[in-house]
Structures are given as structure tokens and as C-alpha cells.
C-alpha positions as CSV (number, residue, x, y, z in Angstrom):
1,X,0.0,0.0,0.0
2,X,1.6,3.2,-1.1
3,X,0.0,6.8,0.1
4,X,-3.2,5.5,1.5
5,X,-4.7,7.7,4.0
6,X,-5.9,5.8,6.8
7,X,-5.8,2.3,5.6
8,X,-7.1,-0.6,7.8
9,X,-5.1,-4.0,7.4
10,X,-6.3,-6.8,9.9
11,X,-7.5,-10.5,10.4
12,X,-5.5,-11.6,7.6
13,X,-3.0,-14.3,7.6
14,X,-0.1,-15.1,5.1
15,X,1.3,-18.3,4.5
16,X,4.5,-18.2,2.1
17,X,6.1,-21.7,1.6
18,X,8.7,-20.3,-1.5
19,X,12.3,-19.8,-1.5
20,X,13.4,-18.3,1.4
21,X,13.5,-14.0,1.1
22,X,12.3,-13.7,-2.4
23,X,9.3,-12.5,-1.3
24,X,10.2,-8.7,0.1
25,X,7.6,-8.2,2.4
26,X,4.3,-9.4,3.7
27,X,2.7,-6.7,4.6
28,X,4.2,-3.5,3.2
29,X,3.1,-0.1,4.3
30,X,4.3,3.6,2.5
31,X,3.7,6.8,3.3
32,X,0.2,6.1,4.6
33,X,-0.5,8.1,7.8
34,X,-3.0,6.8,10.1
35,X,-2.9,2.7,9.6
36,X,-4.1,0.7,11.3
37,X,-2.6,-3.0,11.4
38,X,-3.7,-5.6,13.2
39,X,-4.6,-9.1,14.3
40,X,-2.2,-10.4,11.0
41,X,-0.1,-13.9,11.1
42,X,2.3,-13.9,8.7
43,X,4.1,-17.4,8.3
44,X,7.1,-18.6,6.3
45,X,10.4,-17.3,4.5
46,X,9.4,-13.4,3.8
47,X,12.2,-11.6,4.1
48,X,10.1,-8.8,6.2
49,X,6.8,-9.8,8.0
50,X,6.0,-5.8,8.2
51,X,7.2,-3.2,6.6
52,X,6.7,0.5,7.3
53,X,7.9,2.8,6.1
54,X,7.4,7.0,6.5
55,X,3.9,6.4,8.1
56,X,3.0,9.1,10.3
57,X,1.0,7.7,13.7
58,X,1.0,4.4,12.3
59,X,-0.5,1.6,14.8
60,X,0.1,-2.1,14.4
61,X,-0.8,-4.2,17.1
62,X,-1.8,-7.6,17.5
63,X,0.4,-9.0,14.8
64,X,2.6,-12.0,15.0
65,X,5.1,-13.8,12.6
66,X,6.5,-16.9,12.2
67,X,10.2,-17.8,10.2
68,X,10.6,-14.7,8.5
69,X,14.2,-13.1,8.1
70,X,13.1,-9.3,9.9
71,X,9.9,-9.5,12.2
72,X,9.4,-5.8,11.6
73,X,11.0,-3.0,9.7
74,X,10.0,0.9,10.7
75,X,10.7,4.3,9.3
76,X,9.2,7.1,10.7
77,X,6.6,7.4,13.4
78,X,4.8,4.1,14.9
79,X,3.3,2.4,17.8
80,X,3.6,-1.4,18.1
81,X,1.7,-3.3,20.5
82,X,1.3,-6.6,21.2
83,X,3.3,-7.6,18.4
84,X,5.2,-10.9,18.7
85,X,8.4,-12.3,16.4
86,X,9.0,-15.7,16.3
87,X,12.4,-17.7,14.8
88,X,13.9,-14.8,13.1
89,X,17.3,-13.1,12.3
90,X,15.7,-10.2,13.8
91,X,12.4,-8.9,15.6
92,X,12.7,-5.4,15.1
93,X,14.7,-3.5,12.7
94,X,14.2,0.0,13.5
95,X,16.0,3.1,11.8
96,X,15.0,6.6,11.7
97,X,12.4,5.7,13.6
98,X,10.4,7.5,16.9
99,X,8.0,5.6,18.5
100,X,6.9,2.7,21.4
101,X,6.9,-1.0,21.5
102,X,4.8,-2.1,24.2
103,X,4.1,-6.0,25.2
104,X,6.1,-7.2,22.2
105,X,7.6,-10.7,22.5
106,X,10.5,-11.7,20.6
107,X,11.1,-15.8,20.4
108,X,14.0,-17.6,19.3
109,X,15.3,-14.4,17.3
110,X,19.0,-13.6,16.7
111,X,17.8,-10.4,18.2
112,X,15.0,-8.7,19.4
113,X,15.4,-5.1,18.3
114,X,18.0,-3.2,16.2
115,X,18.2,0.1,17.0
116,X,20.0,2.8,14.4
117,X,18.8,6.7,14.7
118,X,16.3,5.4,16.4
119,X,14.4,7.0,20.0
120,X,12.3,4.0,21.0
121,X,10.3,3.6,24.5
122,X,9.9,-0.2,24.9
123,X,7.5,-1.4,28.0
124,X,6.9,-4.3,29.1
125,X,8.8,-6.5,26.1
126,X,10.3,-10.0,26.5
127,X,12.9,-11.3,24.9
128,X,12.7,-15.4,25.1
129,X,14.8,-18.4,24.6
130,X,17.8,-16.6,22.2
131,X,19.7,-19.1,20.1
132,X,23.4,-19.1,21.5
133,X,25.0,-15.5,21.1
134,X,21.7,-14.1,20.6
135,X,21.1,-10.3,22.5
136,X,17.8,-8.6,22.8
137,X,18.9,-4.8,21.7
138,X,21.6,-4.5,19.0
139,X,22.7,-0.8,19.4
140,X,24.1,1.4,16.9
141,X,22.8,4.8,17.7
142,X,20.0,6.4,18.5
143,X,18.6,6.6,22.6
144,X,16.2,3.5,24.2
145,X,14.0,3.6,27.7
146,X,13.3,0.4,28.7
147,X,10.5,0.2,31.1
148,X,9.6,-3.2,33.0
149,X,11.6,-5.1,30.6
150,X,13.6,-8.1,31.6
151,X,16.8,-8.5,30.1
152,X,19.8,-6.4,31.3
153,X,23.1,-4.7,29.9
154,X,24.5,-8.2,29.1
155,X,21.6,-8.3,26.6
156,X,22.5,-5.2,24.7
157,X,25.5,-5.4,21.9
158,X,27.2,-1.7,21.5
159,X,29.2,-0.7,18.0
160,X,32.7,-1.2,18.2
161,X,33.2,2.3,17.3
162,X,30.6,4.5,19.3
163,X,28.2,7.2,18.3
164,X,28.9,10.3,19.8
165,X,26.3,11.1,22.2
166,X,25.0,13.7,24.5
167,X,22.6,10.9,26.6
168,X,22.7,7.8,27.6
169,X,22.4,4.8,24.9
170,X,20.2,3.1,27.4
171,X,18.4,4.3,30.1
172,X,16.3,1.2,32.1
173,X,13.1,1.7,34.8
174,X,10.7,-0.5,36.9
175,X,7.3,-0.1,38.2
176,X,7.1,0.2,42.5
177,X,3.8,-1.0,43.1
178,X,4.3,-0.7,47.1
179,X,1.6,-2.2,49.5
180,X,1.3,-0.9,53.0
181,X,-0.1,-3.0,55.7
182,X,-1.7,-2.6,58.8
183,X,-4.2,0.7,59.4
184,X,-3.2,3.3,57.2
185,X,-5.2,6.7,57.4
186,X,-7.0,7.9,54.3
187,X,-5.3,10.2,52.0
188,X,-1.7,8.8,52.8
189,X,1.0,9.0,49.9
190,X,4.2,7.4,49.4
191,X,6.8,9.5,48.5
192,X,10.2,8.1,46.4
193,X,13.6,10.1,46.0
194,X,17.4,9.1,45.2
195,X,19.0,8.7,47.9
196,X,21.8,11.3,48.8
197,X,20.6,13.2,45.6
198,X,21.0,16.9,46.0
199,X,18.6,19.0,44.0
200,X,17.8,22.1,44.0
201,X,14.6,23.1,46.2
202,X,11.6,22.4,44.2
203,X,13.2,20.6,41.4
204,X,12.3,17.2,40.4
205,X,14.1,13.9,40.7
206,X,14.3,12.8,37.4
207,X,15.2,9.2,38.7
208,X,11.4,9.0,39.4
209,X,8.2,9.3,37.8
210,X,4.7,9.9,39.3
211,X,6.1,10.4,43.1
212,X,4.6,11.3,45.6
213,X,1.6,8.1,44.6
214,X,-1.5,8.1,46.1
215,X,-2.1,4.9,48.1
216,X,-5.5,3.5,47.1
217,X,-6.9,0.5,49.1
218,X,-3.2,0.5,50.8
219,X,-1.3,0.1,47.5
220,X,0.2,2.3,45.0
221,X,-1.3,3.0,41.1
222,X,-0.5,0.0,38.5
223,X,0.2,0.4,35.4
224,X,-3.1,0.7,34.0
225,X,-4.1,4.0,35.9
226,X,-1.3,5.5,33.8
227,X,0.6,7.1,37.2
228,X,2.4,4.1,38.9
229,X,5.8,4.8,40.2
230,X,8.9,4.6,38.1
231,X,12.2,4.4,39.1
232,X,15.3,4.0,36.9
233,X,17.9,1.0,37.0
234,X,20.7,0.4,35.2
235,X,21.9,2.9,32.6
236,X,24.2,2.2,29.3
237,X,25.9,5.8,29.6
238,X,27.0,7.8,26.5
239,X,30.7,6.0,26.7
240,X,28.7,2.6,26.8
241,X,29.6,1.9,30.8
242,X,27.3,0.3,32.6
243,X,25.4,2.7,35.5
244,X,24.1,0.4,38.1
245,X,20.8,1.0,39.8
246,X,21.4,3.5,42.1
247,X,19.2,3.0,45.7
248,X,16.2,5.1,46.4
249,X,14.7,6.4,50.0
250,X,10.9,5.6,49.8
251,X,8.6,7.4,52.8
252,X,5.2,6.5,53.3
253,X,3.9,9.7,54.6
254,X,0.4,10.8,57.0
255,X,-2.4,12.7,55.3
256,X,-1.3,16.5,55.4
257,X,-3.1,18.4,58.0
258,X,-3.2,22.6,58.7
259,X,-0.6,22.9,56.0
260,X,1.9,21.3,58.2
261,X,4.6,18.8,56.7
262,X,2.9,15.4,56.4
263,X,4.2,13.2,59.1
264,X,6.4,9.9,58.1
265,X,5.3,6.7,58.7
266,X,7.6,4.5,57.3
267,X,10.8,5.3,55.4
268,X,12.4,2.6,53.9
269,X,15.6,2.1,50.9
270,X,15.3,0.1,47.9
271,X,17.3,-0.7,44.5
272,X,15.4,-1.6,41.6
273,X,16.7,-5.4,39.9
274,X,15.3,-7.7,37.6
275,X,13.5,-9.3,40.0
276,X,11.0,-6.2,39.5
277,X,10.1,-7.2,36.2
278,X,6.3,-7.8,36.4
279,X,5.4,-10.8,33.6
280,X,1.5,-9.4,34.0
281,X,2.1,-5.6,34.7
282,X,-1.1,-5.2,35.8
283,X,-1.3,-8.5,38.4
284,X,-2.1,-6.4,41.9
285,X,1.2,-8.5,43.7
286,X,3.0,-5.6,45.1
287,X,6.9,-5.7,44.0
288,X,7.3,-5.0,47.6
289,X,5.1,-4.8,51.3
290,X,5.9,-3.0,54.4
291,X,3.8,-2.9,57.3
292,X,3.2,0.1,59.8
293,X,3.0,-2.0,63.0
């Protein structure tokens, strides 16, 4: 499809049982704004499953493949969810490209994602049983935030020459979903900063996002109320080090009363791992309890 405005591509499925990669693409998208792709299988030796290329606010979700060389290949502007690459060279093959992956599952692939000019948020993506050498992020440029994903720098293959850089490569968070036992008073928050992080008075810890939480029914937001708590792990800086998690001073703090400072009721430290990662972001298991007793 080339220049279609607003095309809609879905319940189809794709069987190819040819030569391996003489068939260019499956599905192949160009300069059509607006698509929406979804609920497509795409099965056997296409070279690309997808491609899309230059098509502003593109969605595809849904969408699974099976044996082809490149799961995906994006240009431009797009949103993949629930997209899931099976046996391939690659899952993702992402250049000049701005836009999110979210509950995308890459199987048996040499890689999950290639990243080159690329700024890609990826949330809650697994990468699963890699063939030997395999690596869920091949790097050349560009700038990636994992959030709640579960493979770690080892995971990630850098350029032997690196791209110059004014940000980290690689910059990884996990959900807190903190439940508080025992009575807690209504309108209590809990309240996450670095720890021993100076900052200026009134300026924001960029570590975290969506502190101070509510606490509703004694836990913090999940993911699906769009506020949970965020905290970033490890880092891949602009020199391609590794930046471990650093720790993090969480408060659960009294219901504010006459203007006063609210009153701390339990303080405890934290560092995000990988044992944050949440399989089901949305399960209500805490990553972690404390109780006010």
C-alpha cells in the first residue's frame, strides 16, 4: 500500500512456503498516515513480515510472525503493541524511527530489536529463549528507555566504534507497586527520592516518575491508571559503561493536616533489579510490602 490515507489492514493471515526471502515483504506499508494494522499472522520465509515505512502515527498491534528473516522493519513514526516475532534473524529493525513498543515478544530471534537513529520507549517487552550469542537490543545509535523489561546490559551489543552522544544509549526503569499493611489513614501517599541526591529546592528527581503516589486500598497505582511509580535501574551511559541501579529512599507519609509537613510513617531504601520485572504488569502483587505496625 503506497500513500493510503488511513488504511485498515487486519485478520488476515499469510502463508509463504517459496524460497526463502524472495518474497520482500508481507505486509508493506508507504507513506500512509494513520494505519491501522492488526490481528495479522504472517508465516514462512518473507524476508520482512511488516514493513513500514514514512507512516505518520501508524499503529500495528496484534500482529505475529513466524520464520521470517526481519519480524518488523519501521521508518518514521509508529506504535507497536502486542506484536510478537518468532524464529527470526531479527524482531525489530528500527531506523530513523520515533516511537513505542509495548508488550512485544521476541522468540527464538537472533535479536529482538536493532536500534540505528532510532528513540524508542519499549515497555513491558520479552525477549525469550535466544539461540546461542543471541542479544535482545543491537545498538548502533539512537537513545532507548526500557520500562519493565527483563533482560539487562549483558543483553544489549554496542558498536565497536561508538556514536557520539549527549545521553545515555540506554536508560532502564521498573514499576514500585508498594503495598502498605496494617491501618493506614486515608489520603496517605508514598513519596520516592534518590537517595543522597542533592537537588535544587523544588526541582524534580528525574530518577522517578509519578512520586509522591496516592495509596488507594493500601497500595500504589498500577500500570493501568497511567501514574504508577517509576524508578530508573541500570543505565548504558553515552561512553557505553554500565550505571548500576542507584538506591532510592521511599517514605510512606500521613495525610497533610493545617498545612503542616505530612508526618512519616515509614521510610524505607530500595534498589530496583530484575527481579522487579512484572510478567503481568497489571497483576495487583506488590513488587514489595511493608507494614506500619
Amino acid at each position: 500500500m503506497i500513500t493510503c490515507d488511513t488504511p485498515l489492514v487486519a485478520e488476515n493471515v499469510f502463508d509463504y512456503t517459496g524460497p526463502a526471502w524472495h518474497q520482500p515483504a508481507a505486509i508493506a506499508l508507504n507513506g500512509c498516515p494513520l494505519a491501522d494494522v492488526k490481528n495479522n499472522s504472517i508465516k514462512g520465509y518473507f524476508y520482512y513480515a511488516f514493513s513500514v515505512y514514512s507512516c505518520s502515527d501508524a499503529v500495528l498491534s496484534g500482529n505475529s510472525s513466524d520464520k521470517c528473516y526481519v519480524g518488523v522493519y519501521s521508518v518514521g513514526a509508529t506504535t507497536f503493541k502486542g506484536h510478537r516475532v518468532r524464529e527470526a534473524g531479527g524482531g525489530f529493525a528500527l531506523t530513523s524511527f520515533t516511537g513505542t513498543l509495548e508488550d512485544c515478544i521476541f522468540e527464538k530471534c537472533a535479536y529482538g530489536v536493532g536500534v540505528s537513529t532510532a528513540t524508542v520507549q519499549m515497555t513491558s517487552c520479552v525477549y525469550r529463549d535466544p539461540p546461542k550469542d543471541g542479544h535482545a537490543i543491537d545498538f548502533a545509535s539512537g537513545e532507548v528507555t526500557l520500562i519493565n523489561c527483563e533482560f539487562g546490559p549483558e543483553s544489549v551489543v554496542l558498536p565497536k566504534v561508538l556514536p557520539k552522544a549527549d545521553k545515555p544509549f540506554i536508560t532502564a526503569m521498573h514499576y514500585l507497586i508498594l503495598k502498605v499493611n496494617g491501618e493506614v489513614p486515608e489520603d496517605s501517599e508514598v513519596e520516592v527520592r534518590t537517595a543522597n541526591l542533592k537537588v535544587a529546592p523544588g526541582a524534580a528527581d528525574l530518577n522517578v516518575r509519578n512520586s509522591p503516589a496516592p495509596l488507594v486500598g493500601r497500595r500504589t497505582p498500577l500500570p493501568e491508571s497511567l501514574s504508577p511509580l517509576i524508578l530508573r535501574a541500570w543505565v548504558l551511559d553515552k561512553d557505553g559503561k554500565t550505571v548500576p541501579a542507584p538506591e532510592y529512599s521511599v517514605r510512606v507519609l500521613a495525610p497533610a493536616q493545617d498545612g503542616k509537613e505530612r508526618k512519616i510513617l515509614k521510610t524505607l531504601t530500595v534498589k530496583p533489579d530484575a527481579k522487579w520485572f512484572r510478567p503481568k504488569p497489571n497483576d495487583p502483587v506488590p513488587t514489595l510490602e511493608v507494614s506500619l505496625k
